[in-house]
N, C-alpha and C positions, 0 to 999 in steps of 0.2 A: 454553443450552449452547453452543451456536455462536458467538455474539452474544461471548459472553465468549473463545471461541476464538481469535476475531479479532481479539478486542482484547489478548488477550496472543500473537497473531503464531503462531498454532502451526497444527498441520496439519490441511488443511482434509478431510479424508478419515477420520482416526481421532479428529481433533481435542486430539491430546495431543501428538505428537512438534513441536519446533522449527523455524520455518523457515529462521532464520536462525542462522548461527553466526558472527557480527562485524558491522560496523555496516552494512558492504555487500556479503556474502558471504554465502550462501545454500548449505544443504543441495540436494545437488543430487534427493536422496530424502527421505522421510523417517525419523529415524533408530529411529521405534517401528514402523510400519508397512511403512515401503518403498515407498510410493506415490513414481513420479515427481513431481515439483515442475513440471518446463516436459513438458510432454505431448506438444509439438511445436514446430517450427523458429518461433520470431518469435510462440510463446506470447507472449509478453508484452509483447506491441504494445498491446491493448485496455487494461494496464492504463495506460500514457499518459494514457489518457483520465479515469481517476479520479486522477492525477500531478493532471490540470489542474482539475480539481474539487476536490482538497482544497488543491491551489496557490490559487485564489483565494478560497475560505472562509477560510482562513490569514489572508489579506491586508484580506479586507472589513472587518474591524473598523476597521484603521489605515486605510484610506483614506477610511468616513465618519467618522471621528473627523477625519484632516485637512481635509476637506469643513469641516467643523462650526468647525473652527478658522481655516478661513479660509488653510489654510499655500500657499505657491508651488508650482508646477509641481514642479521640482525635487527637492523635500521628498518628492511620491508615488514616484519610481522612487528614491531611496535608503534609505527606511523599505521598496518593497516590495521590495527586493533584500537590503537586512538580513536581513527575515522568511524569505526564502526561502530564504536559507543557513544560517538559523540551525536552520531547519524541513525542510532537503530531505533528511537522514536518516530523519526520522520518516515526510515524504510518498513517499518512494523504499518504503520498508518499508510502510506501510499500502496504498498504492495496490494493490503486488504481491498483501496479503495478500487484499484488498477482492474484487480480479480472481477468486482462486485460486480462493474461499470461496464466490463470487456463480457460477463457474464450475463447480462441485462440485455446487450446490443444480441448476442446470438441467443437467448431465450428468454423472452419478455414477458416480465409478468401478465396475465391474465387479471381483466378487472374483476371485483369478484360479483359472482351471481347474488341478486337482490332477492333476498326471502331465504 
């Protein structure tokens, strides 16, 4: 259930509402549940760090394929800067979600107190 959550980008807390509402524009809640999205200042620093993990899974394919072909210098940073702008919507959006989700599992929101 999760697993599929993330993978269609939705909320990691009720796991139904959107997180995103444009290709770089983000629900600043959620719009079923109301869950904050950034929980706090520079939340989403950590997720950089998955930015850079599916940044270079992206790329590993082109770059032993150009290994394997034998291509010049040059050929690696214009195939990996192709890839990465062609791919930096997807890894902008998955990274956040990856964070949110992986975030959710080891500190879970609290439902809130009534009154």
């Amino acid at each position: 259930m999760r697993l599929r959550a993330l993978l269609q980008l939705r909320c990691p807390h009720c796991l139904r509402g959107p997180i995103f509402h444009g290709v770089w524009r983000m629900h600043p809640n959620c719009p079923v549940c109301g869950a904050k999205y950034e929980r706090e200042e520079g939340y989403f620093m950590m997720a950089i760090f998955f930015g850079y993990i599916l940044g270079f899974v992206a790329i590993l394919p082109f770059a032993i394929w150009l290994y394997l072909v034998g291509a010049a210098l040059p050929w690696y940073f214009f195939v990996s800067l192709t890839v990465l702008l062609i791919l930096s919507p997807l890894i902008f959006r998955y990274s956040r979600a990856i964070w949110m989700h992986l975030d959710e599992l080891l500190d879970p929101r609290r439902p809130p107190k009534p009154g």
